[in-house]
C-alpha positions in Angstrom: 36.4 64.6 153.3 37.6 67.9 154.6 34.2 69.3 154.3 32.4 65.9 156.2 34.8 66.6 159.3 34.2 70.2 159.6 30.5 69.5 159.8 30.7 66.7 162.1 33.5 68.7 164.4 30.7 71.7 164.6 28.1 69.4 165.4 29.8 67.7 168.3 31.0 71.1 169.2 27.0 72.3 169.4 26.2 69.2 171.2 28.3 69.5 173.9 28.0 72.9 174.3 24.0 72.7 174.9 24.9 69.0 177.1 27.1 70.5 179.9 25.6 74.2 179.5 23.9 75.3 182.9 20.3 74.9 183.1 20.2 78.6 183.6 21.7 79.6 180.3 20.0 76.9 177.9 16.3 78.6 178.1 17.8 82.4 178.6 14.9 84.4 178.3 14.9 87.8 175.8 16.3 91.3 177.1 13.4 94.0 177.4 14.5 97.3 178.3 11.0 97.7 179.6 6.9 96.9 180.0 6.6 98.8 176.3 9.2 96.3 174.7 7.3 93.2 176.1 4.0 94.5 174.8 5.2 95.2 171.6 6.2 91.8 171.6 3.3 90.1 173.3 1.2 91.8 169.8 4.2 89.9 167.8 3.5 86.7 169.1 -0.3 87.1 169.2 -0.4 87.6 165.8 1.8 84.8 165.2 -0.2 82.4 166.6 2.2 81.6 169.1 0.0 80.9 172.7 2.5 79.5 175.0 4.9 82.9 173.8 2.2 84.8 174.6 0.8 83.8 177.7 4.7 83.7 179.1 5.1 87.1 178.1 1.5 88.6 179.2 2.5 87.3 182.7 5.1 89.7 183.1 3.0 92.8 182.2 0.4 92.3 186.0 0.6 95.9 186.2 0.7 97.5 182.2 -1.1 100.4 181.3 -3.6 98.7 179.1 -4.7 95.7 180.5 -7.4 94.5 177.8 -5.1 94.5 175.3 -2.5 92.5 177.7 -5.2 90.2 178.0 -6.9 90.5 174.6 -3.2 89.2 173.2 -3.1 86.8 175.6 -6.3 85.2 174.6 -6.9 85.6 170.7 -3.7 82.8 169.7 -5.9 80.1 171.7 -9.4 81.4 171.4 -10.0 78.5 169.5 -9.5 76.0 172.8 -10.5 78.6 175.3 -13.6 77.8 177.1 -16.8 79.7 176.8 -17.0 81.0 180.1 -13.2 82.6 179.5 -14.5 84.4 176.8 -17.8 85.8 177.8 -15.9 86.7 181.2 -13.5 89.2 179.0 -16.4 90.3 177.1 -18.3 91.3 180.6 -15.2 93.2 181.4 -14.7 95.3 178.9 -18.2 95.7 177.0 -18.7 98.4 175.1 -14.6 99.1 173.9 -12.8 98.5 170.5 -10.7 95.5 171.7 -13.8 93.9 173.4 -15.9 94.4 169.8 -12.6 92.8 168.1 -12.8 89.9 170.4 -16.2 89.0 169.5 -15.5 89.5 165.9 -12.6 86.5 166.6 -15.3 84.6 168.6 -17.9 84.9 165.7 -15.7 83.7 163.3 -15.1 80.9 165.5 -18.7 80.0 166.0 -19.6 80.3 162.5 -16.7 78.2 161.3 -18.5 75.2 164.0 -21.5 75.6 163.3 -22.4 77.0 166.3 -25.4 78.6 165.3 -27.0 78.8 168.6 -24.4 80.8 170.4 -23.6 82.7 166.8 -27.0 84.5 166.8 -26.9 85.8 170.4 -23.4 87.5 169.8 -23.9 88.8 166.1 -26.6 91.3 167.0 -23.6 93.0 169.6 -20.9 92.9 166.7 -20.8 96.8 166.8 -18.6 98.0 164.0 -19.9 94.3 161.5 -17.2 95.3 159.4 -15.8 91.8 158.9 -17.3 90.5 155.1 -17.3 86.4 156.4 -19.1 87.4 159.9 -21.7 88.2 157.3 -21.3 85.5 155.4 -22.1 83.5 158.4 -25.0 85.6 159.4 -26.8 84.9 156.0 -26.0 81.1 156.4 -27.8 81.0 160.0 -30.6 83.1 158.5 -31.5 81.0 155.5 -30.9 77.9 157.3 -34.0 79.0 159.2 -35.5 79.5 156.4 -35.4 83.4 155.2 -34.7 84.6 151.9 -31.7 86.1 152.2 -30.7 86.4 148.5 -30.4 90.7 148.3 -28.2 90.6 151.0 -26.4 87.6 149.7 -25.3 89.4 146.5 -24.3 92.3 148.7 -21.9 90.9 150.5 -20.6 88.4 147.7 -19.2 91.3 145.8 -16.3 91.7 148.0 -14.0 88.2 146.8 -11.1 89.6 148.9 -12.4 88.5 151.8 -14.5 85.2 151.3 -12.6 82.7 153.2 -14.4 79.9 154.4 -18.0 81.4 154.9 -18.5 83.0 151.8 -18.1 79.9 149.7 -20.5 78.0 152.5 -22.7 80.4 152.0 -23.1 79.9 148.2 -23.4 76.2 148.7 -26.0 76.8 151.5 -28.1 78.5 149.0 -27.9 76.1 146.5 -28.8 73.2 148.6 -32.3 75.7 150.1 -33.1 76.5 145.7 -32.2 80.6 146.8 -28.9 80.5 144.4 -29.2 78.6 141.0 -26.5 77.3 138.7 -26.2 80.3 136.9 -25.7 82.6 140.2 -23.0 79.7 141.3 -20.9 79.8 137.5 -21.4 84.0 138.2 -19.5 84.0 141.1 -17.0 81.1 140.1 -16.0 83.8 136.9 -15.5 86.6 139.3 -13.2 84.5 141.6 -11.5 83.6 138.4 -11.4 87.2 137.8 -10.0 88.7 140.8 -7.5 85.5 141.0 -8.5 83.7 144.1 -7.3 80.4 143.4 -8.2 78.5 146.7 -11.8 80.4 146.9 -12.2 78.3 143.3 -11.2 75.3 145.0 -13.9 75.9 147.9 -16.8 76.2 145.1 -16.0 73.1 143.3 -18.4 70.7 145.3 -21.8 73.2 144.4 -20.6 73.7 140.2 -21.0 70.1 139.1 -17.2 70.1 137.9 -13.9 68.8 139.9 -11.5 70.5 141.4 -9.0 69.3 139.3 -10.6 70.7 136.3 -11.3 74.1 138.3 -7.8 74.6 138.9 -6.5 73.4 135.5 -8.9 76.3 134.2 -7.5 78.7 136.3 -3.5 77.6 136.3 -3.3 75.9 132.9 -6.4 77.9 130.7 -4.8 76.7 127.6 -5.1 73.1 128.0 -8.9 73.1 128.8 -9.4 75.4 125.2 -7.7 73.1 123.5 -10.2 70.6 124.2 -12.8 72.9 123.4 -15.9 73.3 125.0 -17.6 70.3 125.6 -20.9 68.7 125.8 -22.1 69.9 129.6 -23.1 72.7 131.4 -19.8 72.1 133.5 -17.5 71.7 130.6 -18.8 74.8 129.0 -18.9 77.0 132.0 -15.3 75.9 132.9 -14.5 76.8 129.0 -15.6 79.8 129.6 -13.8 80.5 132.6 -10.5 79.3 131.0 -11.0 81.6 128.0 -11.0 84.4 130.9 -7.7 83.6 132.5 -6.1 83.2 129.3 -6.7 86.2 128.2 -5.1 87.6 131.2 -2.0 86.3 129.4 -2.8 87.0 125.8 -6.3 88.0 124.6 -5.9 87.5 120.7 -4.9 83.9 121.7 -8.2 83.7 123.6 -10.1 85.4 121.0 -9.2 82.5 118.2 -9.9 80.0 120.6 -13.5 81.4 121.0 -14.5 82.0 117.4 -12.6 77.8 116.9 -15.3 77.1 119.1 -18.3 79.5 119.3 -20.5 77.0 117.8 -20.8 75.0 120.0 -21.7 77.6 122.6 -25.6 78.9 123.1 -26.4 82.3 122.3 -26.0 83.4 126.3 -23.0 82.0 126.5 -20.8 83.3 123.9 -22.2 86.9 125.0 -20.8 85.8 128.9 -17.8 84.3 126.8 -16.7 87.7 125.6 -17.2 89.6 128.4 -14.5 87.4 129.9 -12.6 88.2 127.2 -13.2 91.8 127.0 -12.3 92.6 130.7 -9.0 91.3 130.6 -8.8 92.8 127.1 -9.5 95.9 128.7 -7.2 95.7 131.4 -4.7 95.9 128.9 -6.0 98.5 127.4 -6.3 96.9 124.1 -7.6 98.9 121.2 -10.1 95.6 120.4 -11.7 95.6 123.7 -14.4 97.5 122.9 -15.1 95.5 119.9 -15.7 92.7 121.7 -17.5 94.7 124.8 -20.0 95.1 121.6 -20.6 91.5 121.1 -21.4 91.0 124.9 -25.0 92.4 124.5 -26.9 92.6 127.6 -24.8 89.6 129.4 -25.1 89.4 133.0 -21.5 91.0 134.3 -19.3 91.3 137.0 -19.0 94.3 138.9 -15.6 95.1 137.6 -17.0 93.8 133.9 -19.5 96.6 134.3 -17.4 99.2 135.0 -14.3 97.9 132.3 -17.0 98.4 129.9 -18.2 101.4 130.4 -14.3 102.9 130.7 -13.6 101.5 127.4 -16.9 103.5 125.8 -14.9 106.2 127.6 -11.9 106.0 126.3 -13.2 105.2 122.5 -15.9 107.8 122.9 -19.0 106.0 122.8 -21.5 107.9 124.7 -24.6 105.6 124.2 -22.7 102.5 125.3 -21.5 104.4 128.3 -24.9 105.1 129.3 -26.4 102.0 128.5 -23.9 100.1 130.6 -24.4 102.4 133.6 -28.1 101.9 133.4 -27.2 98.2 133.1 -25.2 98.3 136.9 -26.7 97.0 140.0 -27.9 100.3 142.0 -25.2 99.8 144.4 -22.1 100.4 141.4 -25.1 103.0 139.4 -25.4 105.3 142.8 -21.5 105.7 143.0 -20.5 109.1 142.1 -18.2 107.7 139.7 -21.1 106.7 137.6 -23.4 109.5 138.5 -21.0 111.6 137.2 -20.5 109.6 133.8 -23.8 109.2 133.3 -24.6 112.8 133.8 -21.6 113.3 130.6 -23.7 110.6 128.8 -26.5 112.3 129.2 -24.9 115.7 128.0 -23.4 114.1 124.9 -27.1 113.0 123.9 -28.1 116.5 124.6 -30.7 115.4 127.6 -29.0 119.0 129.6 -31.8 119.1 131.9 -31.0 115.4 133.1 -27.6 116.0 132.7 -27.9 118.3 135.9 -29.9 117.2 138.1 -27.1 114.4 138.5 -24.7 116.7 138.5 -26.5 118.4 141.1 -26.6 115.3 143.3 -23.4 115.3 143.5 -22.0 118.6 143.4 -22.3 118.8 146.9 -19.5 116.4 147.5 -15.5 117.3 148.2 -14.5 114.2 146.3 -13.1 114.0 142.9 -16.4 113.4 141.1 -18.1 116.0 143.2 -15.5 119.1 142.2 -15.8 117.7 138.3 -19.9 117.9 138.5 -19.0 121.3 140.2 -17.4 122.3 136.8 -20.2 120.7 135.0 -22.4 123.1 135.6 -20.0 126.1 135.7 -18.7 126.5 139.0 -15.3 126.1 140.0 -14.0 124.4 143.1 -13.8 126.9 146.2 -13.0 126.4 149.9 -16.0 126.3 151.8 -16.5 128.8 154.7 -15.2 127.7 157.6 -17.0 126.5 161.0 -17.1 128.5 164.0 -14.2 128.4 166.0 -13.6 125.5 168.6 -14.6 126.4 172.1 -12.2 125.3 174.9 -15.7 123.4 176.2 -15.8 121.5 173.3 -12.3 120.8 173.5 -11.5 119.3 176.6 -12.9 116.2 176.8 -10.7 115.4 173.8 -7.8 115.4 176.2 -9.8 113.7 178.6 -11.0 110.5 176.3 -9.7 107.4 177.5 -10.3 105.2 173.8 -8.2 108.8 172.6 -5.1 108.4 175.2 -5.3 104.9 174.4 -5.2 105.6 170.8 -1.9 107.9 171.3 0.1 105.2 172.9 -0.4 102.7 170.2 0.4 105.4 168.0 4.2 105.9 170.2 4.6 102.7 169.9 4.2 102.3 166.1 0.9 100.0 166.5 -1.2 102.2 164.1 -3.5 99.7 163.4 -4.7 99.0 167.1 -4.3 103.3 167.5 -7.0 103.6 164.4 -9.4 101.3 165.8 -9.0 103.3 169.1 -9.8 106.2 167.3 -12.1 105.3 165.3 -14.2 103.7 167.9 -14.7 107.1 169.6 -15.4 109.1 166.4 -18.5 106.7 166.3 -20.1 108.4 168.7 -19.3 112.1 167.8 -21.2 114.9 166.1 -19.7 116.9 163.6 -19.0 119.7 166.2 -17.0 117.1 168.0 -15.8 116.0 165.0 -13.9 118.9 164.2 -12.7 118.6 168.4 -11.5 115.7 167.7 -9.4 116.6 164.6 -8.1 119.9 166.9 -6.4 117.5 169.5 -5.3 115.5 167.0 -3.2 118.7 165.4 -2.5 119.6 169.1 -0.8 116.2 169.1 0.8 116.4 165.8 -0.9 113.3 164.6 -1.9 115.0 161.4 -3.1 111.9 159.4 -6.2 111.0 162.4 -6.5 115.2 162.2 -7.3 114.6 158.2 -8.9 111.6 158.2 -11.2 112.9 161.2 -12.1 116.3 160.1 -12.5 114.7 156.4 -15.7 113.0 158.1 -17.7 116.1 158.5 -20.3 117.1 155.8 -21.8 120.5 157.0 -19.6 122.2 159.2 -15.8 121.7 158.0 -13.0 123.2 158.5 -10.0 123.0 155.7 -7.3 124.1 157.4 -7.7 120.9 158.7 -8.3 118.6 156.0 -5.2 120.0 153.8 -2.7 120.8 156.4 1.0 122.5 155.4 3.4 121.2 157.6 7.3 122.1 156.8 5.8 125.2 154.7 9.2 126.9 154.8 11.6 123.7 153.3 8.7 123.1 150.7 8.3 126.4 149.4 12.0 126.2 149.0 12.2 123.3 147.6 9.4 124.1 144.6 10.3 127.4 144.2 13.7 126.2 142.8 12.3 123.8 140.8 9.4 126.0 139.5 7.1 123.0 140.9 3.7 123.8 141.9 3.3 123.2 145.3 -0.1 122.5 145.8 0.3 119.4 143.8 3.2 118.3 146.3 0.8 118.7 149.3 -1.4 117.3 147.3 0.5 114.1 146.8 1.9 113.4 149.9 -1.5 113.9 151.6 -2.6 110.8 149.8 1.0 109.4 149.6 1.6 109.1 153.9 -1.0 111.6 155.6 1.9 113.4 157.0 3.3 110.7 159.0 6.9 111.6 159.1 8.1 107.9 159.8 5.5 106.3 157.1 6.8 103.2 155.6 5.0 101.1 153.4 4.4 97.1 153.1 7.0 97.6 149.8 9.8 99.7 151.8 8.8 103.1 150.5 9.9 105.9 153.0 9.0 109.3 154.7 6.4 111.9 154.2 7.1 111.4 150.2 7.4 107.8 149.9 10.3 107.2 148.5 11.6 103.6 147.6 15.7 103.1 148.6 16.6 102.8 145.0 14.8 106.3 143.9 16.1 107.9 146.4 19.7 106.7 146.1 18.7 107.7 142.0 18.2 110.8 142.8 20.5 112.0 145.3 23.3 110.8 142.5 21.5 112.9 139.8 21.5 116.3 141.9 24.7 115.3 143.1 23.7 115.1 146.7 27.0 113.6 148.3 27.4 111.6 151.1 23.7 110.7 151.3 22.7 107.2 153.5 19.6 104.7 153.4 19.6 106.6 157.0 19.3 109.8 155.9 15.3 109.3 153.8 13.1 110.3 157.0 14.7 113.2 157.3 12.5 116.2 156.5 15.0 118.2 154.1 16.2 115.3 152.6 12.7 113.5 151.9 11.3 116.4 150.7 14.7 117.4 148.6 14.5 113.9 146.8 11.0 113.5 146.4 10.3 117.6 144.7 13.4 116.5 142.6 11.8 113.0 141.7 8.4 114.4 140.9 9.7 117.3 138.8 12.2 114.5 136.8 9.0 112.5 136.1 7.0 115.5 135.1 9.5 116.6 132.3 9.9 113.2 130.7 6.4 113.5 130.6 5.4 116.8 128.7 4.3 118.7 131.7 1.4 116.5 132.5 0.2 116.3 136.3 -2.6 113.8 135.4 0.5 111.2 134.1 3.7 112.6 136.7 1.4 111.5 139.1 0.5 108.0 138.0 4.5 107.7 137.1 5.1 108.6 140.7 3.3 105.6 142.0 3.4 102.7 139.5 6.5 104.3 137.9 7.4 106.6 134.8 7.3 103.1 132.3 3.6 102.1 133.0 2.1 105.7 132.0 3.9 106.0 129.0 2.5 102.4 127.6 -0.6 103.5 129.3 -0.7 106.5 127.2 0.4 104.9 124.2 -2.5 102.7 123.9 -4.9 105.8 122.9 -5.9 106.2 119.5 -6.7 109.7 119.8 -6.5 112.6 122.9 -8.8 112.1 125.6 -9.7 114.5 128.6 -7.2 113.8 131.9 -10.4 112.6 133.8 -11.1 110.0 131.1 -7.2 109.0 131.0 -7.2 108.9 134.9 -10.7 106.7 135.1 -9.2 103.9 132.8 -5.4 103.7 134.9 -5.5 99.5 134.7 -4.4 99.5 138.5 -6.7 100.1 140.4 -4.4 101.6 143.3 -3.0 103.9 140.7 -6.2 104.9 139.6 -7.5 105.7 142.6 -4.1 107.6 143.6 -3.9 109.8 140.5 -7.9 111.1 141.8 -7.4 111.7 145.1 -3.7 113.6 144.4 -5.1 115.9 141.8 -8.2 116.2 143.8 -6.3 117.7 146.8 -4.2 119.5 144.7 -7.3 121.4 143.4 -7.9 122.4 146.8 -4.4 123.0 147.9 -4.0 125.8 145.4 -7.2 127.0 146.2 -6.1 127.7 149.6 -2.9 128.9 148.4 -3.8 131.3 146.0 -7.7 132.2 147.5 -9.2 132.0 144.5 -11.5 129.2 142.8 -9.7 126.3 140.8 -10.5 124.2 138.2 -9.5 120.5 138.7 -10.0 119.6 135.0 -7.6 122.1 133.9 -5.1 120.0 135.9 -5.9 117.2 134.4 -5.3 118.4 131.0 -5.5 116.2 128.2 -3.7 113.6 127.2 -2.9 111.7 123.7 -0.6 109.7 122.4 3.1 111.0 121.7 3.7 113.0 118.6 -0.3 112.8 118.4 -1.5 115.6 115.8 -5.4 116.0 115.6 -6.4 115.5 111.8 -7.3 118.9 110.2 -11.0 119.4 110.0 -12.0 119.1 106.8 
């Protein structure tokens, strides 16, 4: 009762107060301590959706700095009411800028979502950048609906199932209905949604793959229940069998596996082979020793783009040459032309004892500063060197860096911690650039102390290049201090936080990690209690010596629980020091650190470990002015306690 009265007392309390407050004070609007504060918050509600927010708080900013963005945020929460005339009118304005190219991307989007296919085909061809994977989508539906093959390009875009959205799905149903895409292309792509885990892009297919939603879904949500019925007497029920025996054995392959051989009578030849490639992939994912077992019993089945390349790391990882080059010769030319293929192939080839072939694909990549590149480097006996460096800068050819209006624009964004609308500046303007300018560019950008646009800029350059760029030392003084009294190599710590926060002293990722090292509040307050750093505060992680104090001290804990090894301290350092270890413990014999690193099941990880050791190579190579070998980093590395038998 006590409780009841309370709550009505507060609520008649509340009542009144809003009942007989002044006009004046019920609608207060927020405190800005200036134009910057109202823009930042103009993005907010922009990107919120929020149009009546936005066009209140746009009106106070008549006279900001950067009117197209004013006006840009104004627009984009209502662009799908504005009328056509607004929009062209802002595109007329500012044609031929970043935020004018992003507008028409939104516009696009727009268009292709009505239909519009009229007004769609004008704009697409001015879509500058046409980075946006369901403007495509789009673009392929207008073009086959007028009747052009468009299939090639179709399967192009499709790959990406991150970003299919509405259009993508159209577009495979558009197909369909116009006989390009057939059943089996539609079940293709339904397995690769059900491998990525894309639940409402499965929903979206349902009307073109002759089954419901419902039993879609169940597939994907409850796998179990549809194997338990088995597969059926229809293409549908099959196909969805299959599928199911895929997302089950995301949760527990062997189950998957017995439900398969219950049932693998009553699948055709074709689609047991496509049955265990479901299985296999997630198999592999785990790193299970059986996975290439049943990559073995997939034949020549029609795979994914991730099945393709999970098959050829598990003939890595058991040591099974052939199949490692058979599956590579097996990959669309879009996955077989990536260097990460050229390069295994060119180690298949070796293995087989084709040498000559073996490097000429070496060769073709050698050239490159990229992970692959400096191991096909190796491959044919070279170590990896810092190239000679461009001619210096002229002040010519630096000027009109300072004087580059998309650059100044670019540099406020950046003050005010909008990184994403300061890239696209950026970016914009490198579009137009030559390498010479190129390297111009990446100068101001030091000048500036943006180091991560200095990287990423100068990193664009292929003949001329300039390293002191690309692998830049800030803080040289507290990090040699910091490694030498660890005995940590600090070209690997350059090397790592290059990749970890490109030098962005206030960097702080979507998961809370902080500083130039990335460290997460709980391994930092770890830490500073195991060196016995007292005193130390949440507050205290951007600053320089302490970032760099707790993350040298992290990294060289990591590397001693785990033998030494670079190729696995590093992993530990981003998925942490528990996932190498089972990672590791899953071989059945030693492998080489670039095998280990290529079969990392997270793809973020794997991808990190690369590029860290990778810059490291270079790093010390700078350092010490001397070629390096990047497999030498990478070691080896085998099971615990794992003793080679004795040869015989």
């Amino acid at each position: 009762m006590f409780q009841m009265k309370w709550i009505v007392g507060i609520a008649f309390a509340a009542a009144t107060s809003v009942l007989f407050a002044p006009a004046a004070l019920a609608k207060k609007p927020a405190a800005f301590a200036n134009d910057d504060e109202v823009f930042v918050a103009l993005r907010e509600a922009s990107r919120n959706g929020d149009a009546p927010r936005a066009q209140e708080l746009a009106s106070r900013l008549g006279n900001y700095a950067i009117p197209s963005y004013v006006e840009y945020f104004r627009l984009r929460p209502r662009i799908n009411a504005a009328s056509e005339q607004e929009i062209r009118d802002y595109l007329n304005r500012y044609e031929g800028s970043a935020i004018a190219d992003r507008l028409r991307n939104d516009w696009l989007l727009e268009l292709g979502r009505a239909r519009n296919w009229t007004q769609f085909d004008e704009q697409y061809p001015q879509f500058i950048l046409n980075d946006d994977n369901q403007v495509k989508c789009y673009a392929l539906m207008s073009k086959a609906q007028k009747g052009q093959n468009v299939v090639d390009d179709a399967r192009t875009v499709l790959v990406n199932m991150q970003n299919y959205g509405e259009a993508c799905p159209a577009l495979i149903a558009t197909l369909v209905q116009i006989g390009q895409f057939t059943l089996d292309d539609v079940w293709a792509y339904a397995r690769m949604v059900g491998e990525s885990g894309f639940a409402n892009t499965l929903r979206r297919m349902a009307p073109v793959t002759e089954a419901s939603e419902s039993v879609l879904v169940q597939a994907y949500e409850k796998p179990d229940a549809v194997l338990a019925r088995g597969p059926g007497n229809t293409r549908a029920s099959r196909e969805v069998f299959i599928l199911a025996l895929g997302r089950s054995a995301k949760n527990d392959p062997s189950r998957a596996v017995s439900a398969l051989v219950k049932s693998a009578e009553q699948l055709g030849e074709r689609e047991r082979e496509l049955a265990w490639a479901q299985i296999a992939l997630q198999a592999s994912m785990k790193l299970a020793p059986d996975a290439i077992v049943y990559w073995h019993r997939t034949n020549g089945a029609q795979l994914s783009p991730d099945g393709y390349q999970w098959k050829a790391r598990s003939a890595l990882r058991a040591g099974e040459w052939k199949l490692v080059k058979s599956t590579i010769e097996s990959m669309p030319p879009s996955l077989r032309n990536d260097p990460a293929w050229i390069y295994w192939m060119g180690r298949a080839q070796h293995a087989e004892g084709n040498q000559e072939e073996a490097k000429k694909l070496f060769g073709s990549i050698a050239d490159q500063t990229n992970f692959y590149g400096q191991l096909a480097l190796e491959e044919l006996g070279r170590k990896v060197a810092i190239p000679a460096k461009a001619q210096p800068l002229t002040q010519a050819e630096l000027a009109p860096m300072a004087e580059n209006a998309g650059f100044r624009r670019a540099l406020k964004f950046f003050d005010l911690n909008m990184r994403f609308e300061g890239y696209r500046e950026w970016n914009w303007e490198l579009r137009k650039m030559n390498e010479r300018q190129h390297l111009a560019a990446a100068e101001f950008a030091r000048q500036k102390n943006v180091l991560d646009r200095m990287v990423n800029t100068s990193d664009r350059t292929k003949s001329e290049v300039d390293f002191s760029q690309r692998f830049p030392t800030p803080f040289r003084d507290v990090m040699h201090a910091a490694t030498e009294r660890l005995s940590l190599d600090m070209a690997w710590v350059y090397g790592l936080i290059r990749q970890e926060s490109r030098f962005i002293m206030n960097a702080r990722s979507n998961v809370g990690a902080s500083g130039l090292m990335q460290l997460m509040p709980s391994t930092a307050q770890y830490v500073a209690r195991k060196i016995g750093m007292g005193g130390f505060s949440q507050s205290q992680v951007n600053d320089i010596n302490t970032n760099i104090t707790l993350g040298t001290n992290y990294l060289n804990m990591v590397l001693n629980d785990l033998e030494g090894s670079q190729a696995l301290a590093t992993a530990a350092y981003n998925a942490g020091p528990g996932r190498p270890r089972a990672w590791r413990s899953t071989l059945t014999r030693s492998v080489e650190g670039a095998i280990f690193a290529e079969s990392i099941p997270f793809s973020e990880t794997r991808d990190y470990v690369k590029k860290v050791l990778s810059n490291a190579t270079y790093y010390a190579a700078l350092f010490e002015d001397k070629p390096q070998s990047l497999k030498a980093r990478l070691g080896t590395v085998a099971p615990k306690g794992f003793v080679p038998s004795e040869l015989p």
